[in-house]
C-alpha positions, 0 to 999 in steps of 0.5 A: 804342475802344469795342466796337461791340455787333452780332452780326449773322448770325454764325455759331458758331464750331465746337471739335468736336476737341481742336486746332482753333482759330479766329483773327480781328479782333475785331468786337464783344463783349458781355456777355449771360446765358447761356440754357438751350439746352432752354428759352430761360430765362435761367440763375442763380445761386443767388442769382438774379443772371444766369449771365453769358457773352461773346459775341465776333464775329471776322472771320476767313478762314474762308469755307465757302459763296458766302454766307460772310462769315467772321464767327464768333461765340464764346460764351466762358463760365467755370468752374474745371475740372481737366483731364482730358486736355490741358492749359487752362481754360474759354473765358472764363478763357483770354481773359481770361488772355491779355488779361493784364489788359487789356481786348480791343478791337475791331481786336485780334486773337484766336487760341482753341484748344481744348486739352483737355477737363476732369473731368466734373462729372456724367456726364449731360453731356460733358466740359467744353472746355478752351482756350487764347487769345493776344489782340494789341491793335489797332495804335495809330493814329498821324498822320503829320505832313507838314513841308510841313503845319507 
């Protein structure tokens, strides 16, 4: 079943502390540039082409106001990076790992943990997080066939 591409309202999923995780239904993912949280400019590489991101929505049971539907938005980015503490890699590493060569489709289900934190590569930013992820495929949809049909 194709991704369905709509981030609505969602909100950011929040890994403030080594051990939190985050687990829900699949909604919608997409591929988007990542932006400069100062500026709003789209990131490049060296080459000019778009530093690219997955925007992933999940329909979780997190609920924390009247308000809340319980959709929380991951920005999975990628990296190669060496822990320093605990053990993982970068979001978009993690996934993809645990997709195992599959693509994640919408209705699987998608557990990201944050597992560690990784060696800085300047010490004007934080350590990078490190994750770990489990993705299930969406049930297969099967008919079931009545004798009385046939």
């Amino acid at each position: 079943m194709p991704i369905n591409i709509n981030t609505g309202n969602s909100r950011s999923a929040k890994f403030d502390e080594i051990g939190d995780r985050i687990e829900g239904v699949i909604i919608s993912a997409e591929v988007k540039p990542q932006t400069d949280i100062e500026t709003g400019e789209i990131k490049r590489w060296t080459d000019g082409k778009p530093i690219e991101q997955w925007v992933i929505v999940l329909q979780t049971d997190i609920r924390e106001s009247d308000d809340d539907d319980g959709q929380r938005t991951l920005y999975a980015k990628g990296g190669k990076f060496d822990a320093a503490s605990g053990s993982g890699q970068s979001m978009m590493e993690a996934i993809k790992a645990a997709a195992n060569g599959r693509s994640i489709e919408e209705g699987g289900t998608l557990v990201v943990a944050h597992s560690g934190l990784g060696k800085k590569k300047n010490a004007a930013y934080s350590a990078p997080k490190l994750y770990k992820a489990k993705y299930t495929s969406p049930p297969a949809s099967s008919i079931s066939l009545d004798d009385d049909l046939i």
